[in-house]
N, C-alpha and C positions, 0 to 999 in steps of 0.2 A: 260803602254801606256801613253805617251805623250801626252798632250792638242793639239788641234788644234784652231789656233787663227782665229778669223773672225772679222775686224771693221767694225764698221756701223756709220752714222750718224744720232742725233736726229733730222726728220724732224719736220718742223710747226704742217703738218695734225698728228701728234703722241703722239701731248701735248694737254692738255686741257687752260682753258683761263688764270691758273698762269702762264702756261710755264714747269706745269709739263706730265710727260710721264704716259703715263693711263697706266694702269695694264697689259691690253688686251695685247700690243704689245712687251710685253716681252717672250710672247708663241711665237710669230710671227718670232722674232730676234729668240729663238731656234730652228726654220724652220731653218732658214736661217744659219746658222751655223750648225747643222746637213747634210744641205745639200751641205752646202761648208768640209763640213770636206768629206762627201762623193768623191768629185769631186778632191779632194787633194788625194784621195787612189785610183783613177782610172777610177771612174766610180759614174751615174748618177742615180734617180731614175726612169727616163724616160726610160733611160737603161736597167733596171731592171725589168720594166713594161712590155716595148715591145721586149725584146730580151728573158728572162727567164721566163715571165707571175709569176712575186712574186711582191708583194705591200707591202709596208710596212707601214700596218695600223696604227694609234693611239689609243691604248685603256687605257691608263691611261696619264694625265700629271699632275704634281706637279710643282707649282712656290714658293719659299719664296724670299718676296722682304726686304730688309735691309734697303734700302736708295736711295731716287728718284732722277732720272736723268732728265735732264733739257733742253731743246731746244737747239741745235745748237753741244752739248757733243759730243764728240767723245768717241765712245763705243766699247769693245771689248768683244767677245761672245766667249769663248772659248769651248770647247766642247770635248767628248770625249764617246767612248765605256765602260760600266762599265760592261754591261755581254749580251756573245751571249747564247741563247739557240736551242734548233733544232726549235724550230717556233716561236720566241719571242728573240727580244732584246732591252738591254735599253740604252740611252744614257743618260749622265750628262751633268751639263751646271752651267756656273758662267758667269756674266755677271760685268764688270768693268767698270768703268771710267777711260778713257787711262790718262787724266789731273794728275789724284792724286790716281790711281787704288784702290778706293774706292770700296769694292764690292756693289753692286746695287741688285743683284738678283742670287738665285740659285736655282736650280730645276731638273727633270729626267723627262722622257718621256719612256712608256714603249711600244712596235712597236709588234703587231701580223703581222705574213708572212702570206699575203693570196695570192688565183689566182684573176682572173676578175671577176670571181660568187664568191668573198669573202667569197670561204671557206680556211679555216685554210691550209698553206702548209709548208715545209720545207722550211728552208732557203737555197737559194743551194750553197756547199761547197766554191765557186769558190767567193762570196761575203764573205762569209765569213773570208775568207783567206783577202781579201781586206782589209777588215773592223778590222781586226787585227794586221796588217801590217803597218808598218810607211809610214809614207806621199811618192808620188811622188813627185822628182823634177820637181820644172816647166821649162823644158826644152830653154824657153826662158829668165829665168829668169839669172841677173850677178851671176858669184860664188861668197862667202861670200867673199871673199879677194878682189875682181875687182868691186864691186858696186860705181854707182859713190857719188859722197860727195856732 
């Protein structure tokens, strides 16, 4: 499976007073790329909440950070599926610097499927298929040959 790319920008409120990027919002950025990769294969976790009642907890995360990103950076979270199971899956994540793709941070996140009383449930097949599956085109988007310059 393929990366799925997600840029972000380093805001002010995410650095401390040298300009660098606190620790904390490098889990934050793998939200946010977890859930953009979701959204690139069909579907939401809002989706998944209120349509099939499955959640997809947090019960474990790991970050190792390499090399600190700096105010204003243009950052890239890429993200990706490492293993589905029947009630648990995990995603991976590297975090660059788009300037000089520096890696910055890498980590995994490991997701229990529960209901809304947060007991443990299956994943149901129909994400899982998603979540396996290569990205959707964004139907609005130019084909690679006609984008403009």
């Amino acid at each position: 499976m393929e990366w799925h790319e997600t840029e972000i920008r380093v805001r002010y409120a995410e650095t401390d007073q040298m300009g660098i990027v606190h620790n904390a919002n490098y889990l934050v950025w793998f939200e946010v790329g977890r859930s953009d990769f979701c959204r690139a294969r069909g579907f939401s976790y809002k989706e998944m909440e209120e349509k099939d009642n499955a959640l997809m907890v947090v019960a474990e995360s790991y970050c190792r950070y390499k090399s600190p990103a700096y105010y204003e950076d243009v950052l890239v979270v890429r993200t990706k599926v490492e293993e589905i199971r029947s009630r648990s899956l995990r995603f991976i994540y590297e975090i660059f610097r788009a300037a000089d793709e520096t890696l910055l941070a890498e980590g995994e996140t490991l997701h229990l499927v529960t209901d809304e009383n947060k007991k443990v449930r299956s994943l149901p097949e129909s994400y899982k298929e998603k979540l396996l599956a290569d990205e959707i085109p964004d139907e609005n988007a130019f084909p690679d040959n006609q984008a403009p310059h």
